[in-house]
C-alpha positions, 0 to 999 in steps of 0.5 A: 105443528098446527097453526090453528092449534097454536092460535088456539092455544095461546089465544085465551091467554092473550085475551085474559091479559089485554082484558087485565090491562085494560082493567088498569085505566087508570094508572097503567104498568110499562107495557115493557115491563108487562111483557117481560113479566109475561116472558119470564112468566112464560119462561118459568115452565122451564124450572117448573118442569124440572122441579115437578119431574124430580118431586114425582119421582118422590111420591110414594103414595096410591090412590086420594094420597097420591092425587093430593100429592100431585094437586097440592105439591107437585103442581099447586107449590111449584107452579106458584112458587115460580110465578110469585117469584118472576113479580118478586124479581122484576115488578115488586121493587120497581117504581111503577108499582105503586098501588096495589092493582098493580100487583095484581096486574103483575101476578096476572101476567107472570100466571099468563104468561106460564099458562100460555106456554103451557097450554101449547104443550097440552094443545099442540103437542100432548092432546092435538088429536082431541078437539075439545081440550083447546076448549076445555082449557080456554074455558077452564084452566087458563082462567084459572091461572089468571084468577090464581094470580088475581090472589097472588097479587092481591097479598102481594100488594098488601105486602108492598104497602104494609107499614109493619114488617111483620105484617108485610113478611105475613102477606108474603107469605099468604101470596104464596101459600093461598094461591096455592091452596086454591091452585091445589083444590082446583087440580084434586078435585079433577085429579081424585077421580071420584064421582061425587067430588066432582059435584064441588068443581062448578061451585069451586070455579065460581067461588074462585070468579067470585072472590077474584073479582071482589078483589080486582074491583076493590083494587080498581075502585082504589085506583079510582079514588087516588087518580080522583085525589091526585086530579082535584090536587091539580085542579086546585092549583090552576 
């Protein structure tokens, strides 16, 4: 195995989750409970890997059907199923979430640590004689399983803090179903192979930074405002 490739494979996925973390300022998560978020996350392409073999040897569709098929089910449903389902077992009922960036930093770290060890195996491993995959998948789908669990996180939040069960069961839901939705646009788009529906990809890839960002920076001005409150309360009883 190469130690270039490797470094090169797990470094963007690093990358993305310190610049998460450092998002967070000013309520950060247990950086223990981060990392074992970021394994179990890690970990989840082991179940992953199995449930895609088993639905793929399901797929009884050519061409469009069967690219759609692969985009939506096999790889949008199951990658996000078991990185929603690392935060719902570790971070979602844990004390130290207790504001809504912090689902997002959860689900971020889950969605990294999966593309982390995922991009090793297409790195290192599937694709070590092309130079340029190392690049491709830094520039592209590692972000894009960070800006997946940007959504994720987002409804999990609103889920966490909903006063409605039914509201909450709602948003739950949305944590799964719109990340997969996105996650599934993403790879169809690349796995149709059709020349004039690869004109959408750049714009899909910035609508998706765009609404992503919106979101975290809705979430960090929240953060904001209650580390403001919690610090004029203290002021006001010196």
């Amino acid at each position: 195995m190469s130690t270039r490739l490797f470094v090169i494979a797990i470094s963007p996925g690093l990358a993305l989750a310190l610049g998460i973390y450092l998002t967070d300022r000013y309520d950060r998560e247990p950086v223990d409970l981060l990392i074992k978020v970021f394994l179990l996350g890690a970990l989840a392409v082991i179940p992953t890997a199995f449930v895609e073999r088993m639905l793929v040897s399901f797929n009884i569709f050519g061409g469009v059907l069967a690219a759609a098929y692969t985009a939506f089910i096999v790889a949008g449903f199951t990658e996000e199923f078991f990185k929603r389902a690392v935060v719902l077992k570790t971070a979602y009922r844990h004390s130290a979430f207790d504001e809504k960036l912090d689902g997002i930093v959860y689900a971020v770290f889950s969605a990294l640590g999966f593309a982390t060890v995922e991009n090793v195996m297409y790195v290192v491993f599937r694709f070590a004689a092309n130079p340029y995959i190392g690049l491709y998948r830094g520039i592209l789908s590692v972000p894009a399983h960070m800006l997946f669990g940007v959504t994720m996180g987002y409804y999990l939040s609103l889920s966490k803090f909903a006063d409605d069960e039914k509201m909450r069961r709602s948003y739950l839901k949305r944590a799964l179903i719109v990340p997969v939705m996105l996650h599934g646009i993403f790879d169809f788009i690349l796995m149709a192979k059709i020349p004039t529906l690869m004109i959408f990809f750049i714009p899909f890839v910035i609508y998706l930074w765009i609404i992503n960002l919106r979101r975290l920076n809705e979430y960090t001005k929240e953060s904001r405002r209650t580390y403001e409150d919690i610090q004029n309360r203290k002021d006001l009883l010196k």
